[in-house]
N, CA, C and O of each residue as an XYZ file, in Angstrom:
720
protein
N       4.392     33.065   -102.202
C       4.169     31.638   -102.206
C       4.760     31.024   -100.940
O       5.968     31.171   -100.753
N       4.066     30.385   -100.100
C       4.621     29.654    -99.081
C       5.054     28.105    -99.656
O       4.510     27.377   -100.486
N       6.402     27.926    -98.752
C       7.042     26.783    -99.011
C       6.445     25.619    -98.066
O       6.237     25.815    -96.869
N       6.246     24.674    -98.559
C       6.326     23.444    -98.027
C       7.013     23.197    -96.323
O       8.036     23.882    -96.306
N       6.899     22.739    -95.409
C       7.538     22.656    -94.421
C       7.957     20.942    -94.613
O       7.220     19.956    -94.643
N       9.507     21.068    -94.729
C      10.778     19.807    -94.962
C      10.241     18.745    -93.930
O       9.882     17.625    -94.294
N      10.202     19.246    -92.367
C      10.163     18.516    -91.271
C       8.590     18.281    -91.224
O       8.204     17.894    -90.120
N       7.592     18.434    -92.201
C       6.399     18.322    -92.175
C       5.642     16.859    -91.494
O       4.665     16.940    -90.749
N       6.404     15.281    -91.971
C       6.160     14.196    -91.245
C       7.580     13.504    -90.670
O       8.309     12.706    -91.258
N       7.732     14.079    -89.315
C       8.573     13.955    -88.766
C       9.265     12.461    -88.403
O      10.398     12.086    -88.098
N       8.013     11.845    -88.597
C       8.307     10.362    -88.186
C       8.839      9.541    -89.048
O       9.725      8.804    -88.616
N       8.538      9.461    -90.181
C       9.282      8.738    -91.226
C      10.695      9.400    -91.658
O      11.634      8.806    -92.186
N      10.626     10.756    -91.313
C      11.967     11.058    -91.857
C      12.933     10.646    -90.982
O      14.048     10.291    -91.366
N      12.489     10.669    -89.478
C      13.097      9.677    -88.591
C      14.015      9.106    -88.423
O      15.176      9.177    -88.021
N      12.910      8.160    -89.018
C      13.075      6.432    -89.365
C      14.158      6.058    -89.973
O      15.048      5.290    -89.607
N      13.972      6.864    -91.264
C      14.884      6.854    -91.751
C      16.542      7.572    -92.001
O      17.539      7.221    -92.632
N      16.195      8.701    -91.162
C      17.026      9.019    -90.766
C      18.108      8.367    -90.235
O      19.222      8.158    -90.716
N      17.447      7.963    -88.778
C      17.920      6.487    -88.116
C      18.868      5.388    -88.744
O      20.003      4.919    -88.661
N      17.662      5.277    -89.433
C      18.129      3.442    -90.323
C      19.851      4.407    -91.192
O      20.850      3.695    -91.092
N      19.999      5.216    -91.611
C      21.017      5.747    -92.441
C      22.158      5.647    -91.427
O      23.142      4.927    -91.599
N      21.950      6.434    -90.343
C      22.948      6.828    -88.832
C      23.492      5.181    -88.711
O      24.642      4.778    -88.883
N      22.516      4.543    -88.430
C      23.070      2.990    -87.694
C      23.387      2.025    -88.699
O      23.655      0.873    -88.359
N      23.387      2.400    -90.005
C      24.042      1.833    -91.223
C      25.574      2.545    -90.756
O      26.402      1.655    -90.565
N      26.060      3.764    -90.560
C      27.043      4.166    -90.742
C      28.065      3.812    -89.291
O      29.241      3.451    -89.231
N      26.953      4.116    -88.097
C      27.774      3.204    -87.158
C      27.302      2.422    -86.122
O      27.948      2.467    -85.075
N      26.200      1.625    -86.175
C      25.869      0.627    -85.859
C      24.533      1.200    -84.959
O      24.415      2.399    -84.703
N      23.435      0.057    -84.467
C      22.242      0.620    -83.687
C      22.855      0.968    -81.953
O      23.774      0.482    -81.294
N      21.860      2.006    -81.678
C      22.206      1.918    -79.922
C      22.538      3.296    -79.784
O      22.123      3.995    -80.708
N      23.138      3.849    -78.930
C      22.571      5.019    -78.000
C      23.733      6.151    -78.968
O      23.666      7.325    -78.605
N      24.496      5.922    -79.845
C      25.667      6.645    -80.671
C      24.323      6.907    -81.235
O      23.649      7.845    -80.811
N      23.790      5.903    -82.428
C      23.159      6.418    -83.503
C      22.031      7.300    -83.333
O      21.563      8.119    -84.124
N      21.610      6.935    -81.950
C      20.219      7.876    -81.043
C      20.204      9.077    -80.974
O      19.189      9.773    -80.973
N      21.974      9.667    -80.873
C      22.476     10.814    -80.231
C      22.912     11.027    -81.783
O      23.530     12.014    -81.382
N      23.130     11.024    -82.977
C      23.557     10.983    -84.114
C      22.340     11.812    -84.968
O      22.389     12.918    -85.506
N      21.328     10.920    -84.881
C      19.700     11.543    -85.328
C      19.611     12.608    -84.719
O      19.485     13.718    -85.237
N      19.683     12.297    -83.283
C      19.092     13.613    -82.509
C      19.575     15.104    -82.908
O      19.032     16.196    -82.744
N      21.035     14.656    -83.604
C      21.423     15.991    -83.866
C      21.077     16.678    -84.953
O      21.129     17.884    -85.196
N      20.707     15.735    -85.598
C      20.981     16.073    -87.081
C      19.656     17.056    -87.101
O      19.594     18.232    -87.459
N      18.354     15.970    -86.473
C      17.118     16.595    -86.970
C      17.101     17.902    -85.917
O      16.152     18.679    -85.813
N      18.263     17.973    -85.214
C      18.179     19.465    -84.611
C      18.497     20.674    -85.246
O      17.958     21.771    -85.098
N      19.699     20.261    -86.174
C      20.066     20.684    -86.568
C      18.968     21.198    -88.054
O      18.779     22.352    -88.440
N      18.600     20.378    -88.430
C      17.597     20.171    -89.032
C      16.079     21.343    -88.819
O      15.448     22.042    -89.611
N      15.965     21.058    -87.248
C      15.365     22.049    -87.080
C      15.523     23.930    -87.106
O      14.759     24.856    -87.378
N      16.636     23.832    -86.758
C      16.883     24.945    -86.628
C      17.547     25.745    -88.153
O      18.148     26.819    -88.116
N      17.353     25.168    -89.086
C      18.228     25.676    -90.379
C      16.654     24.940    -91.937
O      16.889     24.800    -93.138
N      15.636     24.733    -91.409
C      14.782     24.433    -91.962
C      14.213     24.983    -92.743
O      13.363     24.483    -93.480
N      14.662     26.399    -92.727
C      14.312     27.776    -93.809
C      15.383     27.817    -94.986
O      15.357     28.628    -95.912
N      16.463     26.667    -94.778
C      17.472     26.927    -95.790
C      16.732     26.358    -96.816
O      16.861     26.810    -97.954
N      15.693     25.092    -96.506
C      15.943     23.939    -97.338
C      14.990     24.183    -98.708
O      13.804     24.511    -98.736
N      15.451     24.047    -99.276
C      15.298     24.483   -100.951
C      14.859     23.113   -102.213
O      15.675     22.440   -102.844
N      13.051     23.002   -102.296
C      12.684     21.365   -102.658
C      13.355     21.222   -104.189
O      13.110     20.219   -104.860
N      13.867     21.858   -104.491
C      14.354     22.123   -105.602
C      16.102     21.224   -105.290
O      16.769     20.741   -106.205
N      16.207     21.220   -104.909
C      17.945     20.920   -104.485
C      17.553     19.107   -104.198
O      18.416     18.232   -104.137
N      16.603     18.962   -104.108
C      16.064     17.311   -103.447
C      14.870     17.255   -102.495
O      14.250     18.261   -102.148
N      14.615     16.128   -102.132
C      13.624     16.091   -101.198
C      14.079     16.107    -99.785
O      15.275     15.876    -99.611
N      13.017     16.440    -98.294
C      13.340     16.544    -97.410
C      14.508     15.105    -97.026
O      15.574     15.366    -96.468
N      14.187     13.780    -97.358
C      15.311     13.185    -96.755
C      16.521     13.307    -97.137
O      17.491     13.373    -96.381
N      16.546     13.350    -98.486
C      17.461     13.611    -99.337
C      18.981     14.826    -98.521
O      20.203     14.718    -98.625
N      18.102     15.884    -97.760
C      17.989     17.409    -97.639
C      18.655     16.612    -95.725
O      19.800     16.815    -95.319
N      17.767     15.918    -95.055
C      18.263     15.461    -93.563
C      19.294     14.605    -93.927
O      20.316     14.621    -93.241
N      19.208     13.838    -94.909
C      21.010     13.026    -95.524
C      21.964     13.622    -94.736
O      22.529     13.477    -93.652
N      21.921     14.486    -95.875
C      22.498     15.594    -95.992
C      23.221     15.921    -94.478
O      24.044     15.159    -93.971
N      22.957     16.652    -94.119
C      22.808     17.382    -92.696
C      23.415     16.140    -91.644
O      24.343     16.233    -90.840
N      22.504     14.895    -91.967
C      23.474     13.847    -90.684
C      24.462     13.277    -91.412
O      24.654     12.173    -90.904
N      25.211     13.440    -92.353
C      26.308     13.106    -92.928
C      27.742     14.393    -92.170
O      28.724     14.104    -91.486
N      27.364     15.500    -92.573
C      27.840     16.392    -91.457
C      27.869     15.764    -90.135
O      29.013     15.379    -89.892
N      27.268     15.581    -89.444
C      27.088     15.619    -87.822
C      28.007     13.844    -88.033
O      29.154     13.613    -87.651
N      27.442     13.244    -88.454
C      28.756     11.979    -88.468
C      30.392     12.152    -88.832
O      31.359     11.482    -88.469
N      30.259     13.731    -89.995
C      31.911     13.609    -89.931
C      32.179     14.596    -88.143
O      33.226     14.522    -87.499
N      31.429     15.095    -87.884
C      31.677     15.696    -86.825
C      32.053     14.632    -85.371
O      32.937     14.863    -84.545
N      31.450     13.883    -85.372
C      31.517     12.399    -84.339
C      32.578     12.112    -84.937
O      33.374     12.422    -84.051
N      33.220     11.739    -85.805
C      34.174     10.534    -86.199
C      35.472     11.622    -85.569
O      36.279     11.129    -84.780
N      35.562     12.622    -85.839
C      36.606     14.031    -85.434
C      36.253     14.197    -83.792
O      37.239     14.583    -83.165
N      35.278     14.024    -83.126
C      35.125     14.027    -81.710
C      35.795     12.251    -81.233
O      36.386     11.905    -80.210
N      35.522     11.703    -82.058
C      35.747     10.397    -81.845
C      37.495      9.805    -82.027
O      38.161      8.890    -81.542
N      37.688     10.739    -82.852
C      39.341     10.569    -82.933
C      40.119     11.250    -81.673
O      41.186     10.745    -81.322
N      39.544     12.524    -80.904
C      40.136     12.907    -79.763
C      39.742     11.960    -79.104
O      40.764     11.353    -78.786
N      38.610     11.293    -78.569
C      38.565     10.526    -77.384
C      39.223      9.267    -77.589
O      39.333      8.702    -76.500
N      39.743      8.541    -78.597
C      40.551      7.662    -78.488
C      41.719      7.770    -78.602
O      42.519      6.869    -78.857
N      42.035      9.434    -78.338
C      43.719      9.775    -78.247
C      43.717      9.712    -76.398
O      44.746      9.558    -75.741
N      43.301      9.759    -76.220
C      42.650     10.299    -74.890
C      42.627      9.210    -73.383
O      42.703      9.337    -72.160
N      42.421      7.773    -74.736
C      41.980      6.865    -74.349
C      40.437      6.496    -73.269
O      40.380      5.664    -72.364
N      39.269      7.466    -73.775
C      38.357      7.341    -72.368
C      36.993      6.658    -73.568
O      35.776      6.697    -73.391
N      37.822      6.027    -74.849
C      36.636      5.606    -75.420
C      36.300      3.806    -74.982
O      37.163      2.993    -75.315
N      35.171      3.355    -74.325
C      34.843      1.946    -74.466
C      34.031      1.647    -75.642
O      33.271      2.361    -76.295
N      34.533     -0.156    -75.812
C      33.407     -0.662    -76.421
C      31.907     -1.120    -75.720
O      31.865     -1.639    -74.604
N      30.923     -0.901    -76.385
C      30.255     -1.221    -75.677
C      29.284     -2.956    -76.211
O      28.936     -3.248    -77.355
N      29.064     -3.867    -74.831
C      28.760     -5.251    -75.458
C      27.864     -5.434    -76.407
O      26.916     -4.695    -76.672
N      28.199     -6.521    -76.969
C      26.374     -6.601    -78.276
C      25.257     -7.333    -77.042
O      25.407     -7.611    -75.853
N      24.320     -7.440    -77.830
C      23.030     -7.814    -76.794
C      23.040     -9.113    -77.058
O      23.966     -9.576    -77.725
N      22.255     -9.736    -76.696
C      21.951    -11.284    -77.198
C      21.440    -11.785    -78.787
O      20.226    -11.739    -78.986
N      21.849    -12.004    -79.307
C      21.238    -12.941    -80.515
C      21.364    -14.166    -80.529
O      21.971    -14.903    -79.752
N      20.600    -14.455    -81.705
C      20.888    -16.110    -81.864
C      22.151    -16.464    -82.793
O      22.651    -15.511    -83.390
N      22.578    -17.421    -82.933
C      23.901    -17.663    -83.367
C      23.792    -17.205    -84.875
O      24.312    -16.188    -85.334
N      23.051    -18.097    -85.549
C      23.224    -17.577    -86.771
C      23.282    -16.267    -86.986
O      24.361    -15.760    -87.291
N      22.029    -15.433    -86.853
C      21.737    -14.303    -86.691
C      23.340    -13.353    -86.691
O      23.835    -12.683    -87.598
N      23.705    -13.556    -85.678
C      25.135    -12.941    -85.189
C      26.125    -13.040    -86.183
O      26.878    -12.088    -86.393
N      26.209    -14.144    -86.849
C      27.534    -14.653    -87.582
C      27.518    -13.756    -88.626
O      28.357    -12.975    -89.076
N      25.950    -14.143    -89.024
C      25.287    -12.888    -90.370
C      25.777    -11.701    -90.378
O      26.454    -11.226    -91.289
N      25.409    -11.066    -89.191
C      25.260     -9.418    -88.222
C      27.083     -9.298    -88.382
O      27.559     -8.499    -89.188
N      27.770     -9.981    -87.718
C      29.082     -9.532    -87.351
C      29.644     -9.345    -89.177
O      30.103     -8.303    -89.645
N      29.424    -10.753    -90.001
C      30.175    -11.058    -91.155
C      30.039     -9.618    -91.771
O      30.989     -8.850    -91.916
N      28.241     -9.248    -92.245
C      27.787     -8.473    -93.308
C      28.913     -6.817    -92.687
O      29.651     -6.163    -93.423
N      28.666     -6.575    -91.226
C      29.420     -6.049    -90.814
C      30.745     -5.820    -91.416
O      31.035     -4.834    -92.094
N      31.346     -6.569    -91.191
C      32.820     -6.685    -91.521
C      33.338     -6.573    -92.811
O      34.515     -6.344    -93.088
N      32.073     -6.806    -93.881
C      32.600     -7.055    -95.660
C      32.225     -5.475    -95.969
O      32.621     -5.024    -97.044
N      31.517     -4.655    -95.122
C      31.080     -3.453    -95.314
C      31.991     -2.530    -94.752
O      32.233     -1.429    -95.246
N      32.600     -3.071    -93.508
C      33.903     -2.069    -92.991
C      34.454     -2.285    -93.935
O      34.060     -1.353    -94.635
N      35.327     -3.027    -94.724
C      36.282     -2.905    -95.920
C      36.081     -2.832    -96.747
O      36.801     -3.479    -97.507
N      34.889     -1.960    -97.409
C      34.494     -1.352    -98.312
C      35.211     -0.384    -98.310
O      35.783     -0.096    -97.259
N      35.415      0.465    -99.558
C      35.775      1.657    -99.515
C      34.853      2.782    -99.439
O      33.745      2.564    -99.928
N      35.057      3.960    -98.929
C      34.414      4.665    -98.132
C      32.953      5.159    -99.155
O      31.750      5.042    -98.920
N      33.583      5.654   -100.168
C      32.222      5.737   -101.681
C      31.286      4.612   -101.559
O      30.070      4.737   -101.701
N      31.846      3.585   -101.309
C      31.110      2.333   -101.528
C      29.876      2.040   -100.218
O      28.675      1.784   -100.305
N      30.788      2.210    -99.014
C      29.796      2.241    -97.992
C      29.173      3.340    -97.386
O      28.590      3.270    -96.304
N      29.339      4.817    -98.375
C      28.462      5.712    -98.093
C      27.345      5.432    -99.017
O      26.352      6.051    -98.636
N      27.098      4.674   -100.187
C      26.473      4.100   -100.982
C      25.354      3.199   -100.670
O      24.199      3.357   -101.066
N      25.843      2.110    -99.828
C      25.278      0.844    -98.913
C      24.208      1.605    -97.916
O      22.992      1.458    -97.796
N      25.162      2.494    -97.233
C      24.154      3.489    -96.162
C      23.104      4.321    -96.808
O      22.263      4.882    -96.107
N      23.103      4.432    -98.063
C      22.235      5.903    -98.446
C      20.969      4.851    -98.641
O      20.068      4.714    -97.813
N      21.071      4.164    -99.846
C      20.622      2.918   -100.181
C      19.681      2.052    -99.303
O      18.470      2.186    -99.475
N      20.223      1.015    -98.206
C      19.721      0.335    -97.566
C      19.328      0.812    -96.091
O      18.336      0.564    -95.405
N      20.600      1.678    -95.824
C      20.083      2.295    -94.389
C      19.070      3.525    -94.607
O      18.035      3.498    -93.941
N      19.277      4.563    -95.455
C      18.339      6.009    -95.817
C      16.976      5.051    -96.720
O      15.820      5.474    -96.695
N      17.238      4.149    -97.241
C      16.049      3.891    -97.936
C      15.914      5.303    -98.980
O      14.845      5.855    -99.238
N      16.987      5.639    -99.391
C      17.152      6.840   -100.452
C      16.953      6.127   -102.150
O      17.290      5.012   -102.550
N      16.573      6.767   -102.570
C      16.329      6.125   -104.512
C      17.781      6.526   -105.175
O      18.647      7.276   -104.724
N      17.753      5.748   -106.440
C      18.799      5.995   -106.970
C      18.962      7.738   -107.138
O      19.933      8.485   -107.016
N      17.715      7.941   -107.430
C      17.515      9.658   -107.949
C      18.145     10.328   -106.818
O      19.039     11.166   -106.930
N      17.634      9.918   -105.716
C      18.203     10.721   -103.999
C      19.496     11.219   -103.862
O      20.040     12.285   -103.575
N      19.902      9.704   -104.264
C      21.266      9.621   -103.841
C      22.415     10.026   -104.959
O      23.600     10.159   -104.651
N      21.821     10.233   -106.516
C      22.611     10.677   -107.304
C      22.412     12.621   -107.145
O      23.152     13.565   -107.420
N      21.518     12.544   -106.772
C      21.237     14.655   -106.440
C      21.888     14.817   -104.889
O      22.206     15.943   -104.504
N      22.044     13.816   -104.150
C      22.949     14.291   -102.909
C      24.748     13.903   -103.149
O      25.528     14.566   -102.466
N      25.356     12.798   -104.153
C      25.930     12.853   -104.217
C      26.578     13.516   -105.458
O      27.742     13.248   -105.755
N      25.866     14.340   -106.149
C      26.359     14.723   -107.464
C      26.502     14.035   -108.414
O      27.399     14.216   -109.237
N      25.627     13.100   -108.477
C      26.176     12.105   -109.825
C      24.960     11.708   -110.666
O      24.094     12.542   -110.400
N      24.533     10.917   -111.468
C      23.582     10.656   -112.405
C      23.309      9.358   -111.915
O      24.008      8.402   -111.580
N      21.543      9.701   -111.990
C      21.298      8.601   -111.639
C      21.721      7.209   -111.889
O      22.069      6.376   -111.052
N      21.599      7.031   -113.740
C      22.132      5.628   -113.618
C      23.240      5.226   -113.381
O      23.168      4.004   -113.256
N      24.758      5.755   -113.179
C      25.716      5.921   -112.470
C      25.700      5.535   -111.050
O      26.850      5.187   -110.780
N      24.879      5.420   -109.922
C      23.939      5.151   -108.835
C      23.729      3.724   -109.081
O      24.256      2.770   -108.507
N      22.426      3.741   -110.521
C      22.187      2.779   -110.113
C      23.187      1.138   -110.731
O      22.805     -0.020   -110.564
N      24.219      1.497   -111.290
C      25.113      0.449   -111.932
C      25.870      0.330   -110.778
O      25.934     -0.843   -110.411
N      26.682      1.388   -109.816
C      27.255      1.056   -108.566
C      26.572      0.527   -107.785
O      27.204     -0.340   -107.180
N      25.414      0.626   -107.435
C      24.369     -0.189   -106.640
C      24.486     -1.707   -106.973
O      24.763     -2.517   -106.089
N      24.244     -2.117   -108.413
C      23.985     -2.945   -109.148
C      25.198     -4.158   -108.801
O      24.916     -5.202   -108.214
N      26.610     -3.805   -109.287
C      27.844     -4.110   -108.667
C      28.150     -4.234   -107.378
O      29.117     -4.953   -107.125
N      27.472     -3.626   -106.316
C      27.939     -3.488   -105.291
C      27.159     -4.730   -104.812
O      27.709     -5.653   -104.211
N      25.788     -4.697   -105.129
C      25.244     -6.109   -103.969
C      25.388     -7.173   -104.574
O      25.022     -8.248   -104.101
N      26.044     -7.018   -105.919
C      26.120     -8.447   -106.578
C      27.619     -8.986   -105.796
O      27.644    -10.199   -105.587
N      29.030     -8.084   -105.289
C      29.722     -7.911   -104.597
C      29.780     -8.511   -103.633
O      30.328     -9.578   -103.357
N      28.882     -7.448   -102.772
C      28.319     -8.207   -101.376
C      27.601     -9.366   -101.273
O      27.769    -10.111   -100.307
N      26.837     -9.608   -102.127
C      25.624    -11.277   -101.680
C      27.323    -12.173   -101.909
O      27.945    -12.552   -100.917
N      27.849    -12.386   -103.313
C      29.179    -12.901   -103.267
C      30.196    -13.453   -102.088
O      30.626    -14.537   -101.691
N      30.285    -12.458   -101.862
C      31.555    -11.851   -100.271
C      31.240    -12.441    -98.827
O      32.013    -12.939    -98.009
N      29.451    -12.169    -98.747
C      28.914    -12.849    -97.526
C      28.416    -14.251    -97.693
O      28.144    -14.938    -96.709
N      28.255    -14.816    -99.279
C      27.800    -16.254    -99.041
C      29.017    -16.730    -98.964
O      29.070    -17.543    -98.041
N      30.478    -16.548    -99.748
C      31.660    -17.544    -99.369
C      32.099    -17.359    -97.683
O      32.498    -18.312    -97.013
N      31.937    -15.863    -97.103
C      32.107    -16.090    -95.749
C      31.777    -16.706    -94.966
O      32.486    -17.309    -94.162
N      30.464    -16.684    -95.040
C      29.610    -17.831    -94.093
C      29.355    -18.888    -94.336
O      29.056    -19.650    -93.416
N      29.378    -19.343    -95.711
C      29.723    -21.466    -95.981
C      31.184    -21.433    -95.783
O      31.681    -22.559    -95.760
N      32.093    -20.356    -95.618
C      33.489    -20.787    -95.138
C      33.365    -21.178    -93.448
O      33.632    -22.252    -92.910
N      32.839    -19.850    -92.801
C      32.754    -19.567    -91.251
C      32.118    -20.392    -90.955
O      32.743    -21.204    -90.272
N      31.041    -20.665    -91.128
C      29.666    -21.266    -90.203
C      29.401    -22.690    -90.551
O      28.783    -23.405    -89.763
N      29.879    -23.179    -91.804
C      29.376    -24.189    -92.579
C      27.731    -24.204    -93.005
O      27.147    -25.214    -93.397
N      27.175    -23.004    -92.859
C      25.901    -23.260    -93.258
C      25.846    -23.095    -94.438
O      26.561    -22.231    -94.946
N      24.767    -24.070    -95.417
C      24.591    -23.775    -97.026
C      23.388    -22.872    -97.083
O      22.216    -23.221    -96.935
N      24.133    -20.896    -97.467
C      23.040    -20.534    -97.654
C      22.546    -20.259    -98.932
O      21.778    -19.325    -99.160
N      22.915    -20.954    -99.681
C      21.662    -20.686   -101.158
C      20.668    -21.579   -100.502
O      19.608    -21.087   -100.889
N      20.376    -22.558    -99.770
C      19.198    -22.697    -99.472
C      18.345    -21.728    -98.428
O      17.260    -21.965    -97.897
N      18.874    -21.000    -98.356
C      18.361    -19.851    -97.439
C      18.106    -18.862    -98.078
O      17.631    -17.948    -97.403
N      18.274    -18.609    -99.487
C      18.570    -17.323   -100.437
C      19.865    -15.985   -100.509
O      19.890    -14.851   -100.987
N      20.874    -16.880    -99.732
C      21.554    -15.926    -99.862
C      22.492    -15.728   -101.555
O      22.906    -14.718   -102.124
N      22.540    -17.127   -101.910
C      22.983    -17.338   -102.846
C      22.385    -17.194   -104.297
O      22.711    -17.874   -105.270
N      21.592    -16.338   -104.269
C      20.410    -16.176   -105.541
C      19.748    -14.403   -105.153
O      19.699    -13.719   -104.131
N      19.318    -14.207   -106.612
C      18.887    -13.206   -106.430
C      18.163    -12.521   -105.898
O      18.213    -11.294   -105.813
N      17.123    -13.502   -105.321
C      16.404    -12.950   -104.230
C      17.040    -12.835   -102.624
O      16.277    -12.751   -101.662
N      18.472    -12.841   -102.479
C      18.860    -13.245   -101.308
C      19.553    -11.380   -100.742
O      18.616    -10.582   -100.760
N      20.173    -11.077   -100.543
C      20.690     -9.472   -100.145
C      19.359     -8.609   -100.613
O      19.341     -7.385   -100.485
């Protein structure tokens, strides 16, 4: 019986690949070099992957979750080192930014379960099912932390930003369920 080939539509797994990487540390030439590895890695170990264990993204998760603890451990020598810069944000518009920096910031002080959660979720575009067979857990377990978590977050980012900005965003939807 021939197996399925994992890397079969390369482009969406990508994508999403991507979107997972720059959930974990932001868009731009890190998360570029982050993907790149993974789906190399990816490539070259593509005979492991077993559809039984999850699906291909599920399966590249996987794999760039590795290569990120591997960066964060390359990333701790170069700031012993001191040869790490920041690098500038690009232009946005104000609001936009306040949003970008805040949502940012309520997600760095997450705890680490929580914002490997946020990333699988919103950045992998992973299902509850995905993400309970990559993280070992049951689905609805997934999906009640999910459940808690953006009720959390919409919370966290509407008092930040009618604190910060003075803007009222329940008229914008941040403040209602259709808003996160």
């Amino acid at each position: 019986m021939r197996r399925r080939d994992p890397l079969a539509d390369p482009r969406a797994l990508v994508e999403r690949l991507y979107a997972y990487v720059a959930y974990q540390i932001g868009d731009g030439p890190d998360a570029e070099d982050v993907t790149s590895d993974a789906f190399e890695r990816a490539l070259r170990y593509r005979s492991s992957y077993d559809p039984r264990r999850g699906s291909p993204a599920s399966w590249l998760i996987g794999i760039a979750r590795r290569c990120l603890a591997d960066r964060a451990a390359q990333r701790v020598e170069l700031t012993a080192t001191g040869e790490l810069e920041e690098q500038p944000a690009g232009p946005h518009d104000e609001t936009a930014a306040a949003v970008t920096l805040t949502v940012r910031a309520i997600v760095a002080q997450l705890p680490d379960r929580d914002r490997e959660l946020v990333a699988l979720r919103y950045g992998a575009d992973l299902t509850a099912r995905e993400i309970g067979e990559l993280l070992d857990l049951q689905t609805n377990a997934v999906e009640v932390a999910l459940h808690r978590l953006h009720r959390k977050l919409r919370g966290e980012l509407t008092t930040a930003l009618e604190r910060g900005t003075g803007v009222d965003l329940t008229r914008k939807g941040f403040g209602t369920a259709g808003g996160m």
